[in-house]
C-alpha positions as a LaTeX table, in Angstrom:
\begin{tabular}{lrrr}
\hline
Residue & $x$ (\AA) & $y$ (\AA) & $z$ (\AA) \\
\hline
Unk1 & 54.32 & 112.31 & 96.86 \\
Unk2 & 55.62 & 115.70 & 97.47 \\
Unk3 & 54.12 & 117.75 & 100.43 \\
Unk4 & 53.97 & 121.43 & 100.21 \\
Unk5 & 56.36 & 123.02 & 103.18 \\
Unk6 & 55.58 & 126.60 & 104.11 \\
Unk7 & 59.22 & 128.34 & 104.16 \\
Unk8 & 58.47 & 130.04 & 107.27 \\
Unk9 & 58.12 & 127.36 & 109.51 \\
Unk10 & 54.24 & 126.71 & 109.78 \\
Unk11 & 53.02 & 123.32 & 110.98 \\
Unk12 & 50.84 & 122.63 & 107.86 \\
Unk13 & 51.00 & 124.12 & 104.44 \\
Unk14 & 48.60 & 126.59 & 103.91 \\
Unk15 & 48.18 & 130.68 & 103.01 \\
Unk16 & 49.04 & 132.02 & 106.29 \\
Unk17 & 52.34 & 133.29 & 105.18 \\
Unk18 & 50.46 & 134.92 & 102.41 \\
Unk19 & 48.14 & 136.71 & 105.21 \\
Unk20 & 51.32 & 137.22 & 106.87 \\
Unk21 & 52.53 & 139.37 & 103.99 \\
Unk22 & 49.26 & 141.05 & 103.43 \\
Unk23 & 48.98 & 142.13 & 106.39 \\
Unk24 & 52.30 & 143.98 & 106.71 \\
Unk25 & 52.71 & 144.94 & 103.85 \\
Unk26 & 50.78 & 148.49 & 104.36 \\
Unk27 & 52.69 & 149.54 & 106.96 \\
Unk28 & 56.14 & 149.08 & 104.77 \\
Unk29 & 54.21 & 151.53 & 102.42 \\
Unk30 & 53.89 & 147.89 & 100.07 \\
Unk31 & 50.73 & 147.20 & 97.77 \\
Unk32 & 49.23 & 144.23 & 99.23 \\
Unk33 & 47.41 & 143.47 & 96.28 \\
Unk34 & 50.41 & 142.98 & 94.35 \\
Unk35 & 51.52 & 140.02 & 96.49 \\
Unk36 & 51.40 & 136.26 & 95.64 \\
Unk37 & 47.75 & 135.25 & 96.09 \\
Unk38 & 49.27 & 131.84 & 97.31 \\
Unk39 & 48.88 & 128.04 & 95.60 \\
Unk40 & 45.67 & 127.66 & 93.76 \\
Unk41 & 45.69 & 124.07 & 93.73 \\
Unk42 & 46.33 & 123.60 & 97.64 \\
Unk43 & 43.87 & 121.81 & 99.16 \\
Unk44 & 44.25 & 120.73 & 103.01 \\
Unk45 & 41.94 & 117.33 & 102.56 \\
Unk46 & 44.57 & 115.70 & 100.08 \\
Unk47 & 47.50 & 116.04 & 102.97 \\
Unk48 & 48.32 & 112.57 & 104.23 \\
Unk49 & 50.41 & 113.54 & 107.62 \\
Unk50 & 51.54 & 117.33 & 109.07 \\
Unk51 & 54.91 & 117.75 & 110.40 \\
Unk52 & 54.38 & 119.06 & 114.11 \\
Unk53 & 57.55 & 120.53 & 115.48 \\
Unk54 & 58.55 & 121.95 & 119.02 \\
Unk55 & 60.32 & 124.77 & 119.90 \\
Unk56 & 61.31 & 123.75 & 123.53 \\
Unk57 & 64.13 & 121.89 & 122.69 \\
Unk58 & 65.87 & 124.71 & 120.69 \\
Unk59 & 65.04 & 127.25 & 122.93 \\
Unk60 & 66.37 & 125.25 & 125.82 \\
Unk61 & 69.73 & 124.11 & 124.62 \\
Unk62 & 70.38 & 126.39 & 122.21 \\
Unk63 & 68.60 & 129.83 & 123.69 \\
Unk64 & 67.49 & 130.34 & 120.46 \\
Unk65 & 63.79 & 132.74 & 120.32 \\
Unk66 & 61.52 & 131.30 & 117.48 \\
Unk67 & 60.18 & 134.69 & 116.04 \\
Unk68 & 56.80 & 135.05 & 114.69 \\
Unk69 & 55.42 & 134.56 & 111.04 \\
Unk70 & 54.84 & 138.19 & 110.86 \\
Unk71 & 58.08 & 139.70 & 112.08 \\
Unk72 & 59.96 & 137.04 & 110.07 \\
Unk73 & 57.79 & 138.16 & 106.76 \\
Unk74 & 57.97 & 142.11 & 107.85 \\
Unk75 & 61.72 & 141.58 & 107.89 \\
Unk76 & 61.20 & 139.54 & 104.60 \\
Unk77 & 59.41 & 142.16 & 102.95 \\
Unk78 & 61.69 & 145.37 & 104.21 \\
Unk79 & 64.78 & 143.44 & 102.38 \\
Unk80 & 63.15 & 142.76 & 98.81 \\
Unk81 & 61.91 & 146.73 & 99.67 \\
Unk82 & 65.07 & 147.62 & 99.59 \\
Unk83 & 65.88 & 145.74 & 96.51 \\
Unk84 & 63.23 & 146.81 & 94.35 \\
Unk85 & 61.34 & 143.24 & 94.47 \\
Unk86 & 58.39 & 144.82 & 95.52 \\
Unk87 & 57.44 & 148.84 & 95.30 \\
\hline
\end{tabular}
């Protein structure tokens, strides 16, 4: 059985990176509207397990800062900006 994985790091699968986009996508000058609307067929009930993971480690050994879901998808959105992915 294949589990959906949200790209951007979330603990469980679900639209948030599509809020994520939607709501900084206006102040990129981007039409929100014209964004993904997400998976129709996800539904959270059918998941069997989530996939918890912990930033401590990497932060601590590797002094690496886990951004958040909206800078990572404002950065996202400025580079397919500025190659004519999205207008």
């Amino acid at each position: 059985m294949s589990i959906p994985v949200d790209c951007l790091g979330s603990s469980k699968s679900d639209d948030s990176s599509v809020d994520a986009a939607k709501n900084v996508a206006p102040s990129l000058g981007i039409d929100g509207s014209k964004l993904s609307k997400g998976a129709s067929n996800y539904d959270p009930s059918k998941l069997t397990h989530y996939v918890y993971y912990s930033n401590e480690k990497r932060e601590k050994i590797l002094g690496i800062k886990v951004r958040s879901k909206e800078e990572s998808t404002r950065d996202m959105l400025v580079d397919f900006k500025a190659r004519g992915w999205v207008a």
